[in-house]
C-alpha positions in Angstrom: -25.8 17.3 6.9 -23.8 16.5 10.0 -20.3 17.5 10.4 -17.4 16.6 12.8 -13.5 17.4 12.3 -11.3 14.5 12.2 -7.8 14.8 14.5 -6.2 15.9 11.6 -2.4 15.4 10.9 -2.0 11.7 11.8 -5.0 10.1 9.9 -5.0 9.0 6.0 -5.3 11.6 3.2 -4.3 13.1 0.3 -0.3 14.0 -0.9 -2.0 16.0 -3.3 -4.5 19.0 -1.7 -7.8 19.3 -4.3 -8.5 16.9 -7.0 -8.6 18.1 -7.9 -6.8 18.9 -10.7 -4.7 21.2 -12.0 -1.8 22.9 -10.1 -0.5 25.1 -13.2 -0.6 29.3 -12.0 -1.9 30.7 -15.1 -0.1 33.7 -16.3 -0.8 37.4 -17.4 -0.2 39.6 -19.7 -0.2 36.4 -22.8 3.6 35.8 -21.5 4.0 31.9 -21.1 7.1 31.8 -19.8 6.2 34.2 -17.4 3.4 32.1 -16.6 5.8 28.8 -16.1 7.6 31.0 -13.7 4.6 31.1 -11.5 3.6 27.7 -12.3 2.7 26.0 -9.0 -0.2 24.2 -7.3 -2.2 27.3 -6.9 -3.8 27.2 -3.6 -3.8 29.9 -1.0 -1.3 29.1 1.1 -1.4 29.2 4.7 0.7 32.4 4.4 -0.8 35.8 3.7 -3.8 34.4 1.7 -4.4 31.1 3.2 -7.1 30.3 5.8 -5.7 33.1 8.0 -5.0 35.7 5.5 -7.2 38.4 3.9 -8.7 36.0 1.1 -9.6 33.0 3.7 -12.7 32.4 5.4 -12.4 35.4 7.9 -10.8 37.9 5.7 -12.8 40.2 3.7 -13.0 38.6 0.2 -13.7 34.9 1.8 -14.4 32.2 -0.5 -15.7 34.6 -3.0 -12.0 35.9 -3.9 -11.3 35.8 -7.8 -9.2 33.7 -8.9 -7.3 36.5 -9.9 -7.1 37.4 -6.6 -5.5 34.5 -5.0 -1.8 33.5 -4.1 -0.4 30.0 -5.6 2.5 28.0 -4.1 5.1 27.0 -5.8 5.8 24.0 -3.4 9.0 26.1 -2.1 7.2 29.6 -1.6 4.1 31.6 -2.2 4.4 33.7 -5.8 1.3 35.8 -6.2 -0.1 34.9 -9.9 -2.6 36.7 -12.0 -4.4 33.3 -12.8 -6.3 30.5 -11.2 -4.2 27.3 -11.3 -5.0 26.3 -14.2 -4.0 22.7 -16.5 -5.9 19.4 -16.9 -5.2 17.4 -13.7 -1.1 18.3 -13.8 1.6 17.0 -11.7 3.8 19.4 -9.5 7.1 20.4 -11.2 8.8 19.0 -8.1 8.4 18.8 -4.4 11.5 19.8 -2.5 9.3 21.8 0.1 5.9 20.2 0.1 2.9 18.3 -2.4 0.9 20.4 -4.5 -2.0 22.5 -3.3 -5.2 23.8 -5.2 -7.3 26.9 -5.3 -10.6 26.8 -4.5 -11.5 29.4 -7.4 -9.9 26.8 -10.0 -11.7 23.9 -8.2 -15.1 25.9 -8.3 -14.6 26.7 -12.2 -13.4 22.9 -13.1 -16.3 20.9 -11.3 -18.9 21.5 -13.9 -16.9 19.8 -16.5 -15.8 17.2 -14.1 -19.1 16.5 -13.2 -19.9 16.1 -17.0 -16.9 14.3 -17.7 -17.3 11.4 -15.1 -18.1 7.9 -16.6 -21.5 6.9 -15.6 -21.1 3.7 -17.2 -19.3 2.8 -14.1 -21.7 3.5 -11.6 -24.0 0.5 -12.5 -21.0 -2.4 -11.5 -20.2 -0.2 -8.6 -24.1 -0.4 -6.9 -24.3 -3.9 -7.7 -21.0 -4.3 -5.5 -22.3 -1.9 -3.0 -25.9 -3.6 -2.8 -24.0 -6.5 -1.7 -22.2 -5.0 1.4 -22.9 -5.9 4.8 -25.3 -3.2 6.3 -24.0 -0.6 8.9 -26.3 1.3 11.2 -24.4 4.2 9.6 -24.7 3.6 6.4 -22.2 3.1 3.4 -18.7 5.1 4.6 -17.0 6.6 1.5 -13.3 8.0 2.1 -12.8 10.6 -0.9 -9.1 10.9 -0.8 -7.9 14.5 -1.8 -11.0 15.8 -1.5 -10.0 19.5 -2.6 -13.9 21.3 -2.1 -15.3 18.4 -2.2 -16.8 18.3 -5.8 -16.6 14.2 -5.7 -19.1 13.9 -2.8 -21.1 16.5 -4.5 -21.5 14.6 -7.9 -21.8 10.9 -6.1 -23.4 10.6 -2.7 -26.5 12.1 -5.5 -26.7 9.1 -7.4 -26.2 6.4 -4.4 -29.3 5.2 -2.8 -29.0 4.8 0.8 -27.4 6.6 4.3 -24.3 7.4 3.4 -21.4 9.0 5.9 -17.9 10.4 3.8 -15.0 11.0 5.3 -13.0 13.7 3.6 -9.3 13.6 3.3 -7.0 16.4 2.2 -3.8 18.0 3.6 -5.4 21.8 3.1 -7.5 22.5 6.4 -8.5 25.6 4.0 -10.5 22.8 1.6 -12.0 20.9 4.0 -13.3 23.7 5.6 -15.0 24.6 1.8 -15.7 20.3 1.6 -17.4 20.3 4.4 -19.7 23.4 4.2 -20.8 22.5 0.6 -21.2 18.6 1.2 -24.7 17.2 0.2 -27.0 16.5 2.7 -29.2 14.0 0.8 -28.7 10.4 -1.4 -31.0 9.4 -4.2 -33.2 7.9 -2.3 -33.5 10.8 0.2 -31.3 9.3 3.0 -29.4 11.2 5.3 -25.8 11.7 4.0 -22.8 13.2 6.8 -19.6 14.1 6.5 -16.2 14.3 8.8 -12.9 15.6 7.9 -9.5 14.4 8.5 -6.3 16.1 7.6 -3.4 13.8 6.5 -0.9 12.6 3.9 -1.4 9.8 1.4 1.9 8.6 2.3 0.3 7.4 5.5 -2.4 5.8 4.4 -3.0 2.2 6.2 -5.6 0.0 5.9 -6.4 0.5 9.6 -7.6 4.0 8.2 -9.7 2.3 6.1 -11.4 0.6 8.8 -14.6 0.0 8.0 -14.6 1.8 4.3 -17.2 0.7 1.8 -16.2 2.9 -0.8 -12.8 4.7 -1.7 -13.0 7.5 -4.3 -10.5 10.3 -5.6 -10.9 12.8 -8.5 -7.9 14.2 -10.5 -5.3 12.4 -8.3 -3.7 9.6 -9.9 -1.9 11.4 -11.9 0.1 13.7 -9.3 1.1 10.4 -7.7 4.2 8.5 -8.0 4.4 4.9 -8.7 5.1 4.0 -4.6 2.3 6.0 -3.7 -0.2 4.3 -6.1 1.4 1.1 -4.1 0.4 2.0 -1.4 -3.4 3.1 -2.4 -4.0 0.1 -3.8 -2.7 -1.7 -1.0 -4.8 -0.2 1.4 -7.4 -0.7 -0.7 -7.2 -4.8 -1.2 -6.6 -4.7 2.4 -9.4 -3.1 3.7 -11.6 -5.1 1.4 -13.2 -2.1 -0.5 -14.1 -0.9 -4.4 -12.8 2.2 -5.6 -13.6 4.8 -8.1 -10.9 6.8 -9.3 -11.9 9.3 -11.6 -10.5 12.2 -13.8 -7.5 10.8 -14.5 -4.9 12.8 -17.3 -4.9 10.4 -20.1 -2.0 12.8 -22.5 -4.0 13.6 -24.9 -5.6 17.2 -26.4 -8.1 17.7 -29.1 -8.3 21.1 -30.1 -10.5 22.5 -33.0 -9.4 24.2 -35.1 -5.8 22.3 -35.3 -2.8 24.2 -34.9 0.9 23.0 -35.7 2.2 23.4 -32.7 -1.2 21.3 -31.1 1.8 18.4 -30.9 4.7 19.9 -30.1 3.2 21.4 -26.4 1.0 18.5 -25.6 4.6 16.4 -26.0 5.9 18.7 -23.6 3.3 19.4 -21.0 3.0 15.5 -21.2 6.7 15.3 -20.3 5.9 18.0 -17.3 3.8 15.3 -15.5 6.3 13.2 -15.3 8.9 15.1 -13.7 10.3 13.9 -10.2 8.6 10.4 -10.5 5.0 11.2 -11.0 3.1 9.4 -12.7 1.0 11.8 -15.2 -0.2 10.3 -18.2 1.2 6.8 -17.3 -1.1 6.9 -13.8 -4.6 4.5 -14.9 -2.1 2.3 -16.3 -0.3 2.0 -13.4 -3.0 1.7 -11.0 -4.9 -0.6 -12.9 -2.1 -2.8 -12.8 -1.4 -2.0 -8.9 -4.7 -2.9 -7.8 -4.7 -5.8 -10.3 -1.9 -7.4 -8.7 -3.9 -7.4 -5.5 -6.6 -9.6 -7.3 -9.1 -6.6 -7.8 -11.4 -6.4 -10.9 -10.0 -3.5 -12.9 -12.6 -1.1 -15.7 -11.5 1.7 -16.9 -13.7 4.4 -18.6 -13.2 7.5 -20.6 -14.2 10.8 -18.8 -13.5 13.8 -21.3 -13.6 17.2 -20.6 -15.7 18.7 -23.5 -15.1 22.8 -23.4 -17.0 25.0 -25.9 -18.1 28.5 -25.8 -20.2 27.6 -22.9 -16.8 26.8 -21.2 -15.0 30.0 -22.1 -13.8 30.7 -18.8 -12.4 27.1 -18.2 -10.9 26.5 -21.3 -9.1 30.1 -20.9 -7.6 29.0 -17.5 -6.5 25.5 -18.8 -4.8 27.3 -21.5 -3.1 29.0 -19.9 -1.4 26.4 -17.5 -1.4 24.1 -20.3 1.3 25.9 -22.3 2.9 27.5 -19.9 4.1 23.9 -18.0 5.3 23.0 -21.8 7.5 25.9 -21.5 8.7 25.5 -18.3 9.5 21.8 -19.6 11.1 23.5 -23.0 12.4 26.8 -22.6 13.0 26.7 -26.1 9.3 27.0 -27.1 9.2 30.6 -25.7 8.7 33.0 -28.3 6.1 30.4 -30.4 4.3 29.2 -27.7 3.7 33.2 -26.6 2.2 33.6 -30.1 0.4 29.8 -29.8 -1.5 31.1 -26.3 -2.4 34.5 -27.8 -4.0 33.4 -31.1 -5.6 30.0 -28.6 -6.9 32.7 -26.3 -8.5 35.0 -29.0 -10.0 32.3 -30.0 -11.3 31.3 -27.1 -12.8 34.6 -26.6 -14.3 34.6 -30.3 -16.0 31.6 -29.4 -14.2 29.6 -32.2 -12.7 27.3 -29.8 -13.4 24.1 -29.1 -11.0 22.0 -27.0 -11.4 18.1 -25.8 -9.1 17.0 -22.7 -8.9 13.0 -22.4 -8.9 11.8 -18.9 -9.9 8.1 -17.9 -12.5 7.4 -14.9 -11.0 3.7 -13.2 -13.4 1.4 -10.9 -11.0 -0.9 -9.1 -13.5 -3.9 -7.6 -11.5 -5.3 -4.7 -11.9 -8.8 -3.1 -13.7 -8.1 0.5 -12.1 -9.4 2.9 -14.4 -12.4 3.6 -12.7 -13.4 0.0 -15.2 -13.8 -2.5 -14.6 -11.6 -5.9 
């Protein structure tokens, strides 16, 4: 695997640090409320435990810190959190001091199920699209926007035949760092894949930073975008002449087994917490789908499930956690029940009784190229 750093702040990326995602700070002690009051995109920060602090790279945890270890930021300030971040692909509860940022601990423990979850069924449409590229001497060039740790080039340059070079957007130099390090170095077919990183905000993406692009993928972003930044994806996108695969999308709904009567009640509200301050949340495939089809791109959308048994104990503890407490922070009100909700949820968890489906929806945009052929 080769790597070389991108310049960094003026180039195309990601608004939204990780994919990954879930930017809930889980909370201890059972207390949802409490947990709502730490609810953030949990990322170290470039404060005390970012990338220069005791839990980055040089400090003496590193990337092995707990999650329980690590700060989150509540887009204002840093508020240390007992938790990982912790809900299915959320949106930030506002952003009056910066876009959501994402823990690699919570990343690390989601990108299992993601990599389960993804719709295979889409892969087929997007090779035939790909076989019919024009060749580079450098292969196919992917841009995974939002890369978080890079769990998307991890899952896909796997399954694509061929040389492959990604370029890895994200805001967090603390994830490319991780993106970079643990990229693959191999495709299918055994070709050489390298990666380079560039540091940037999706608000800036052009399609002169798509130059060249055969491929545009994201994981767990749509949803922590607003309607204008969709826009302007999609834009880019058409422009540039290239598919892309969109995955992990938060689709608003929860299975949970066995049923509770409060299951609808906090699924309504954490719903409603994705949409505050104009994101898109549950409404976001929708959105795109009809974003990118208005540039004349070929739109399939996919189911891509989260499945979390015993087996995913761990997970479904953390997305618990941040699952209810964002309803509260939406509904005070739910308080008191939603504390005895999470604590009877979480036993069960632990018992092993649990079993928990989280809808997402995987979305393969097919974009005209720019000779003009569909």
């Amino acid at each position: 695997m080769g790597t070389r750093d991108g310049d960094g702040s003026g180039r195309s990326g990601e608004r939204i640090a990780g994919r990954g995602p879930a930017d809930r700070a889980g909370a201890g002690d059972g207390d949802p409320t409490a947990q709502a009051a730490r609810i953030g995109t949990g990322c170290p920060t470039d404060g005390p435990d970012g990338p220069d602090g005791p839990d980055g790279p040089d400090g003496p945890d590193g990337p092995s810190s707990s999650a329980a270890e690590r700060a989150t930021l509540r887009l204002r300030e840093a508020v240390p959190t007992e938790a990982a971040p912790v809900d299915a692909d959320p949106g930030g509860p506002g952003r009056p001091g910066g876009p959501p940022r994402y823990a690699p601990a919570w990343l690390r423990l989601r990108e299992p199920a993601d990599a389960a979850a993804r719709a295979h069924d889409l892969l087929d449409p997007l090779r035939i699209r790909l076989a019919n590229l024009p060749s580079r001497a450098d292969g196919l060039v992917v841009h995974d926007l939002g890369c978080g740790t890079g769990s998307m080039g991890r899952w896909l340059a796997p399954l694509l035949d061929g040389a492959q070079h990604w370029v890895l957007h994200d805001r967090d130099p603390y994830l490319l760092h991780f993106a970079a390090v643990g990229a693959p170095r191999s495709a299918a077919d055994g070709s050489r894949v390298t990666v380079e990183t560039r540091r940037g905000d999706l608000a800036r993406l052009t399609p002169d930073a798509l130059a060249g692009a055969g491929l545009v993928t994201a994981s767990a972003l749509l949803d922590v975008l607003t309607a204008e930044e969709v826009g302007t994806l999609a834009a880019a996108c058409a422009a540039a002449g290239c598919p892309a695969l969109l995955t992990l999308s938060v689709a608003g709904r929860v299975e949970l087994a066995p049923a509770h009567p409060l299951d609808a009640e906090i699924t309504e509200a954490f719903n409603d917490h994705q949409r505050r301050t104009g994101l898109l949340g549950p409404d976001a495939v929708t959105s795109a789908a009809e974003a990118f089809a208005a540039h004349g791109a070929t739109v399939r959308a996919h189911p891509s499930p989260w499945r979390l048994g015993p087996g995913e104990a761990a997970l479904a503890e953390q997305w618990l956690r941040g699952w209810v407490g964002a309803a509260v922070e939406q509904r005070p009100e739910l308080r008191e029940p939603a504390g005895r909700y999470l604590e009877e949820r979480l036993a069960a968890c632990a018992a092993g009784e649990l079993r928990v489906v989280v809808h997402h929806t995987d979305l393969l945009a097919l974009c005209r190229p720019t000779g003009g052929s569909s």
